[in-house]
N, C-alpha and C positions, 0 to 999 in steps of 0.2 A: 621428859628428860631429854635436853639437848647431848649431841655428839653419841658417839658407839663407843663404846667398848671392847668390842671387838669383831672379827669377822669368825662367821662359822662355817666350820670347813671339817672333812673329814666324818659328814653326820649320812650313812646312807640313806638312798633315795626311797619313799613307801616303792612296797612290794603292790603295783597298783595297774592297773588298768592292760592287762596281760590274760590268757587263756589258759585258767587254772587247768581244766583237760588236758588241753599240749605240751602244757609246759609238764607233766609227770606222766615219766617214759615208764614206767611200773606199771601205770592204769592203762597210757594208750595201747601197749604192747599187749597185756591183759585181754583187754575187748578184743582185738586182733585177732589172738590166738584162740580164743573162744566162739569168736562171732563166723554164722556160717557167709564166706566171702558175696552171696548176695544181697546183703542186707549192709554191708561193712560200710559202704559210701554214705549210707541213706543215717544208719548212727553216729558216722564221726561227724556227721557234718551237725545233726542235731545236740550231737555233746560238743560241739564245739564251739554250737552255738552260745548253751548252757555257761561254758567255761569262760567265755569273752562275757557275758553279765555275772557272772561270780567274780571273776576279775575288777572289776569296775570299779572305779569310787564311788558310786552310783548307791550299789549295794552294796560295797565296803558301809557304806555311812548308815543303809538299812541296818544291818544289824547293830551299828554299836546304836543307833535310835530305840532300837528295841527293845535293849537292854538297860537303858539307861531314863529308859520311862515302861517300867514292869508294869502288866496288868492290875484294873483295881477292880473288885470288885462290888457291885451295887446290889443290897439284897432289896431293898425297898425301892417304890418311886415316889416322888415329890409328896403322894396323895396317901403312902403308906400301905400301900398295896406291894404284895410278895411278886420280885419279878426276877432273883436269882440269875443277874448276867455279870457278866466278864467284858470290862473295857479296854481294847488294847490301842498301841499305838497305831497309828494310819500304815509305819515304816511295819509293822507286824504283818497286817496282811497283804503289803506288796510283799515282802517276802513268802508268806504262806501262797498267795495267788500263783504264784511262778513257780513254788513248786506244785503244783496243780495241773499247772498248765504246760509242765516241762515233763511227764507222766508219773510224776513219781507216786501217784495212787493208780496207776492202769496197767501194772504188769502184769495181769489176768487173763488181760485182752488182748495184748499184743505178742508178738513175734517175735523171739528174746526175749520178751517183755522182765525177767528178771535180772536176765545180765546189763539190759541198757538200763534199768532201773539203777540196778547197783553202781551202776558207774555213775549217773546222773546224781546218785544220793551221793558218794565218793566227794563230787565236786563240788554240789549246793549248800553241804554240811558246813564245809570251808568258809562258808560266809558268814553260818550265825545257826547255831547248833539246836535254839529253842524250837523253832516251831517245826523243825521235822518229828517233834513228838506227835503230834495228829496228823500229820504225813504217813506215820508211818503205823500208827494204829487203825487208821482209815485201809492201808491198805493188806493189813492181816485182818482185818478182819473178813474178808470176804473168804475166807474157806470156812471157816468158820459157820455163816451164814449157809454158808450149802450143805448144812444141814438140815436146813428147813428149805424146802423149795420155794413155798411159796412167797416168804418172805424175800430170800437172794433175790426172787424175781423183781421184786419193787427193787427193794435197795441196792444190788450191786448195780445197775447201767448208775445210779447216782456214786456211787463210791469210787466208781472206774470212769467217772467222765474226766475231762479236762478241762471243765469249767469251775472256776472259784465262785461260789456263791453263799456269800456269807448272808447272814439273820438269821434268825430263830423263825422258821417257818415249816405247815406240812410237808410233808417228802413230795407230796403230791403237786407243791407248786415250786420247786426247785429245779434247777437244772444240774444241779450236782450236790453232794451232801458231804460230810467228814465225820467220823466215827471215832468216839472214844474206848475208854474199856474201865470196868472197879472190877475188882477181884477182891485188893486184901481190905480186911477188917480192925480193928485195934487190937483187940485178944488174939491174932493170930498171923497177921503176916504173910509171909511165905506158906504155913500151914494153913490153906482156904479150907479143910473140910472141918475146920473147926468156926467156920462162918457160923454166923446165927442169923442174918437177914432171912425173912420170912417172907416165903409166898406162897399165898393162895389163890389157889384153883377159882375162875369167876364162870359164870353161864357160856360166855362166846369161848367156842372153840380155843384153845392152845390161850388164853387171854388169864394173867393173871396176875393179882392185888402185893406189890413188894410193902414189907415194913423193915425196917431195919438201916444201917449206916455203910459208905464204906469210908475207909482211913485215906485213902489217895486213889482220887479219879481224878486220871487224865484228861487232860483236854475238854472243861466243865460246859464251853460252847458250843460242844460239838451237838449234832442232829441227833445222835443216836450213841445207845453206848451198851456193849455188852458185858452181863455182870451176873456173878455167881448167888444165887441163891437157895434156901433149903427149901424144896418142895416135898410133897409127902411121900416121893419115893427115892429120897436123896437130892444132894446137892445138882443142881441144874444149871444150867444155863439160858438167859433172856435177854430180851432185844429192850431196852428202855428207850424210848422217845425223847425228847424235849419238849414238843409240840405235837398234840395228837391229832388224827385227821382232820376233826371241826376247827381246829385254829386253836383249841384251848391250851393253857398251861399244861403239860404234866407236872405234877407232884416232883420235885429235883428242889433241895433248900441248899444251895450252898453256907453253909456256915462258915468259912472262912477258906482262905489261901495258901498253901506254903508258901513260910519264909527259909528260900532254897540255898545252899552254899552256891549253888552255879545253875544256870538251863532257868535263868530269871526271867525272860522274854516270855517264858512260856507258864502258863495256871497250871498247876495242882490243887487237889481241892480237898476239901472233906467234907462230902451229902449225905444226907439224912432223908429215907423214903418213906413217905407216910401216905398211904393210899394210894400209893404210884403204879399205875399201869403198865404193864410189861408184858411180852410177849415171848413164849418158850421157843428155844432152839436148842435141837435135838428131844431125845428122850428123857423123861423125868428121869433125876438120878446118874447122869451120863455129861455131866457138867464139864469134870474136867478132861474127861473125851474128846467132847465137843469144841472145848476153847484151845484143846492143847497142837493144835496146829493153825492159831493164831499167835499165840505163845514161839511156837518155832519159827515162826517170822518176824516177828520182832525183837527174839534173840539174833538175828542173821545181822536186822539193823541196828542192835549194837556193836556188834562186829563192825561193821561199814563206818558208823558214828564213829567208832575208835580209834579207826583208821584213816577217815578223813580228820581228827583232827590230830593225831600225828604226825601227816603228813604235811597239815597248815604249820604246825612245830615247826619242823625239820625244814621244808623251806622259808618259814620267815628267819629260822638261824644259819641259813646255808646261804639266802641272799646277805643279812647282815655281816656276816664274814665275809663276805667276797669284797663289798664296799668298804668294810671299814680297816684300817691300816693300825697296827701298834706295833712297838721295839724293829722300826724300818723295813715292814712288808703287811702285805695282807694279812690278817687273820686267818683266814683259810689256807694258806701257804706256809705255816705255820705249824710244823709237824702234831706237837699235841691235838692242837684246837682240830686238824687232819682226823684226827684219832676219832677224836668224839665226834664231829659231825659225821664219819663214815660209819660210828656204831648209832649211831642213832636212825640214820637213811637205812642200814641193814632191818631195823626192826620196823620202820615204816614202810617197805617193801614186802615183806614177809605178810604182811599185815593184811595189805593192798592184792597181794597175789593170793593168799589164802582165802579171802574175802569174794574175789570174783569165782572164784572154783566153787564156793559154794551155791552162790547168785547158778552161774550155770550147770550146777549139780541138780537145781528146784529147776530150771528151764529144761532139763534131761527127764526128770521122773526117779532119779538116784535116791529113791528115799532112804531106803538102809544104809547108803553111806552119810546122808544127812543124819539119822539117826543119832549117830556116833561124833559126826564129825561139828556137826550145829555146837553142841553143849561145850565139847573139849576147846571149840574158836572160845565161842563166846567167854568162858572163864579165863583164857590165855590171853587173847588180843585186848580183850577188857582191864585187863589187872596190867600189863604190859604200857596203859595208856597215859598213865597219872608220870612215870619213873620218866620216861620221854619227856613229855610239855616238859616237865621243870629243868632239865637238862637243859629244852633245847631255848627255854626261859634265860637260864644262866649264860647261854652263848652271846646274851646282848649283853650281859652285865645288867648294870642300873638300871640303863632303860628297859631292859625285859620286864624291870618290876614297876614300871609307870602304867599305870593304867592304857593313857594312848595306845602303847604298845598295840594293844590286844591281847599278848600274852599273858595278863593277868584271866582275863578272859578266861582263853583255854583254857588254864588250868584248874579255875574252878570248875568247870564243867568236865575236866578227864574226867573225875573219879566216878561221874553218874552211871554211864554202861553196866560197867562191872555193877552196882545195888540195883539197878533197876531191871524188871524181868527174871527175876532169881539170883541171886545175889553168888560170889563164888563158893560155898557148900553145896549150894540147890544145885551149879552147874556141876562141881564134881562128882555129887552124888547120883547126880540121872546121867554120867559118863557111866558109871559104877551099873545103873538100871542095863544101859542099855548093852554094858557087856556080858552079865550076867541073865539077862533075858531075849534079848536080840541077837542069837549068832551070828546072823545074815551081817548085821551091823560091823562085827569084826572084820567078819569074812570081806566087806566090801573095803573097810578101809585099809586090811593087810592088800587086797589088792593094789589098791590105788599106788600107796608108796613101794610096793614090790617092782613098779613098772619102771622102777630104777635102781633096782636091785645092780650093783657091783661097777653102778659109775662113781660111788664114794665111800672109803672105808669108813670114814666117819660115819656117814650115815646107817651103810650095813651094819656096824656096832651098836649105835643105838636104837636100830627097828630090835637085834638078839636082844639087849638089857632089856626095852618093852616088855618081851614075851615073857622072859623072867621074870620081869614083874608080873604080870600076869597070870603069871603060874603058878603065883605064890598068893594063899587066900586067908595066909593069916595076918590079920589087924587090917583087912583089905578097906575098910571105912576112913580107918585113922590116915593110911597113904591115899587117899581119894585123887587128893589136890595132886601129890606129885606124880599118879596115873595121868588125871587131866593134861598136866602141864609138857610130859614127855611124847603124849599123843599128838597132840598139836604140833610139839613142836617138829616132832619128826613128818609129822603132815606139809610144816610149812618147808623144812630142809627137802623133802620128795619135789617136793611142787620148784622151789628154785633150781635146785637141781637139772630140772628137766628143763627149764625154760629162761634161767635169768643167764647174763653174762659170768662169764667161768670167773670173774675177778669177785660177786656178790655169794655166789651160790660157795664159791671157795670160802669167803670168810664166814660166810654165815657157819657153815658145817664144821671149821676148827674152833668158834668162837662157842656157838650155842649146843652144838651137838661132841663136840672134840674135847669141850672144855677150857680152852686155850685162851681163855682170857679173866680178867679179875672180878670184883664184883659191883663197881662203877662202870656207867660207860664211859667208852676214851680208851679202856685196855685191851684193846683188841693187838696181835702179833705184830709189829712194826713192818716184817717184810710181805703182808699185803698189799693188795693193790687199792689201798686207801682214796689215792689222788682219784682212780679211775671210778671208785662208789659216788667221792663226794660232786663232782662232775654228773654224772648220771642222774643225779637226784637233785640237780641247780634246776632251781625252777624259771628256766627263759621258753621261750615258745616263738 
């Protein structure tokens, strides 16, 4: 077609080739105030790295690759032989490699190693959400594993290297491995002690015969995958292979794939074990023991997941408003549109800072505050995740709902945190455990937000209503969720409080904790310091 029709004008520039880390003052300030000042130079420079290839069009274009050619799977080969693999795109494992090799499986091993983790996951998440599922199961599961020594011994130097090495080969001839995990069952779900997979006891030592299914295993390529089963003195915990020492198949039948609303890039699966080989970790009967502090690590990293992709929200709506002009100014200039982008940057902040307190709470040894504090994040920042994207989806208008965007993206993939890893019951109810069974657990987290006791009324009001609730133990199951949610929340107002600018940590505490705002975001008091949030959280570097 000859001639234009028109000139286009007024369309902002992609959000592209910039230093996701730099450019969010939330996260760098975050590692700062956490990081002990001899190592500070030695990590920004490595997440800064990280942030200039997050950045990129590079791997902007990895991830939508990834998605947009989802794994298949091959259960035959040509000759009809059982060979149960996962095909993914080339863009899948330059993105899984990088994070490999950027540590996001080596905070074990290293020095901080959870805070730079957290932040590394914070920014590489930003790029394409799917394949930090084996990222991040590979990298819980190494407590996990030291429950058996001898086995950690083999596998953690491979779970914790930084070398990406993909195929399906012994551990033995690998330079680095990735670990999955099955848990749930079809008859039971979230309730594993209602599993029926079957294992028996075989002659070699700890070595024993699974039969049985599970409903959703992650990450189906991985080397090794740890997964609940009924031994004869209770449910257990075992190490399954892919590939056993001599090179053979293990027994692993993938039967088919989830077809997932979002986290497409990435295989879910559902196997079936029929004479499959496994290896016990810990003591028979001591299963969910065992796993349950691989469990609290990859509830940390749905926190992190939720938060990095709020914070991709909020600044792909905070650059598009700055560029784009309607009714003769900026978007952004624009009192309302003001509103909502500064209530949205407030809960992506909250988010971000909550999230590395906990990262260096596991770098400290803070268990009993972890206790308390893991489950209440995780139900809060997870369920907080889905209401944001779409908000900050609408902030483009139209084009938020085009596909390009990416924002469609997002949004399919909020919702997954919050179901995955205990879904929000499971989290309010082990809040529930672990107040009623772990005092220490209270005791650590009334300290923590005490350490700001009478810099804000608001906040000293709502740690008092807490307690009250607390003190009150009738229908204590049915209020679960609204314990959860007040915990957290007064967690994250303690923590800005102490650390964020007096214009964030103000709005946060009359909005979320004061009440002072409606039940959309956008409502927050008009005589905040709006302009000053939505500036702090413009993503330039």
């Amino acid at each position: 077609m000859s001639g234009r029709t028109h000139t286009v004008t007024n369309q902002p520039p992609p959000l592209a080739e910039y230093d996701v880390f730099a450019a969010d003052r939330a996260l760098t300030e975050g590692v700062e105030r956490h990081l002990e000042p001899a190592l500070l130079d030695e990590v920004h420079a490595e997440l800064s790295l990280l942030g200039r290839t997050a950045g990129s069009r590079q791997a902007q274009e990895w991830g939508r690759l990834a998605n947009e050619h989802p794994p298949a799977l091959r259960t035959h080969d040509r000759y009809g032989n059982r060979i149960d693999e996962v095909e993914f795109h080339p863009a899948w494992h330059r993105l899984l490699g990088k994070g490999v090799t950027s540590g996001l499986t080596s905070a074990w091993v290293r020095p901080a190693g959870h805070l730079r983790r957290a932040a590394a996951f914070l920014v590489w998440s930003q790029v394409e959400a799917g394949h930090l599922c084996p990222l991040s199961m590979t990298h819980a599961a190494v407590p996990a594993l030291r429950a058996q020594p001898d086995l950690a011994e083999v596998w953690e130097p491979l779970l914790t290297s930084t070398v990406y090495d993909a195929g399906l080969r012994p551990a033995a001839h690998k330079a680095g491995a990735l670990f999955g995990m099955g848990m749930t069952e079809k008859q039971g779900g979230s309730d594993v002690r209602a599993n029926t997979t079957r294992a028996a006891a075989l002659a070699e030592s700890g070595a024993y015969e699974l039969t049985g299914h599970k409903w959703f295993c992650s990450a189906p390529m991985s080397d090794g995958f740890l997964v609940l089963a009924q031994a004869p003195e209770g449910l257990t915990c075992f190490l399954v292979p892919r590939v056993l020492a001599d090179g053979a198949r293990n027994p692993f039948a993938i039967q088919r794939l989830k077809d997932k609303l979002g986290n497409r890039s990435n295989a879910s699966g559902e196997v079936e074990f029929a004479g499959t080989w496994a290896r016990r970790v810990g003591d028979e009967g001591r299963g969910v023991r065992t796993i349950i502090d691989m469990v609290a690590a990859t509830r940390l990293d749905c926190v992190l997941g939720s938060a990095a992709l709020m914070r991709q929200a909020v600044a792909q709506a905070i650059h598009h408003c700055t560029y784009r002009e309607a009714f003769g100014g900026r978007l952004a200039d624009k009192p309302l549109m003001r509103n909502v982008l500064a209530d949205l940057a407030l809960e992506s902040e909250a988010a971000t800072t909550l999230a590395l307190r906990l990262a260096a709470a596991y770098d400290a040894g803070e268990e009993a505050f972890l206790r308390l504090a893991v489950p209440a994040a995780k139900y809060w920042v997870t369920k907080r995740c889905t209401p944001v994207v779409a908000e900050a989806l609408e902030c483009l208008g139209g084009n938020g709902y085009v596909e390009e965007s990416g924002m469609p993206r997002l949004l399919r993939e909020s919702p997954l945190n919050s179901v995955w890893e205990g879904a929000g019951n499971v989290q309010a109810l082990d809040v529930l455990r672990a107040l009623q069974r772990e005092p220490a657990a209270l005791n650590a987290f009334l300290m923590e937000v005490g350490r700001t006791r009478g810099a804000d009324h608001r906040l000293d009001a709502a740690v008092k209503d807490l307690l009250t609730e607390l003190g009150d133990l009738d229908g204590i199951e049915a209020r679960a969720r609204r314990v959860a949610e007040r915990i957290a929340l007064v967690l994250q107002g303690s923590l800005l409080v102490r650390s964020a600018p007096a214009e964030v940590a103000d709005a946060f505490c009359a909005s979320r904790l004061g009440g002072d705002r409606g039940a959309a975001f956008g409502t927050l008091p008009h005589t905040l310091g709006l302009e000053e949030i939505v500036e702090r959280a413009r993503p330039v570097s």
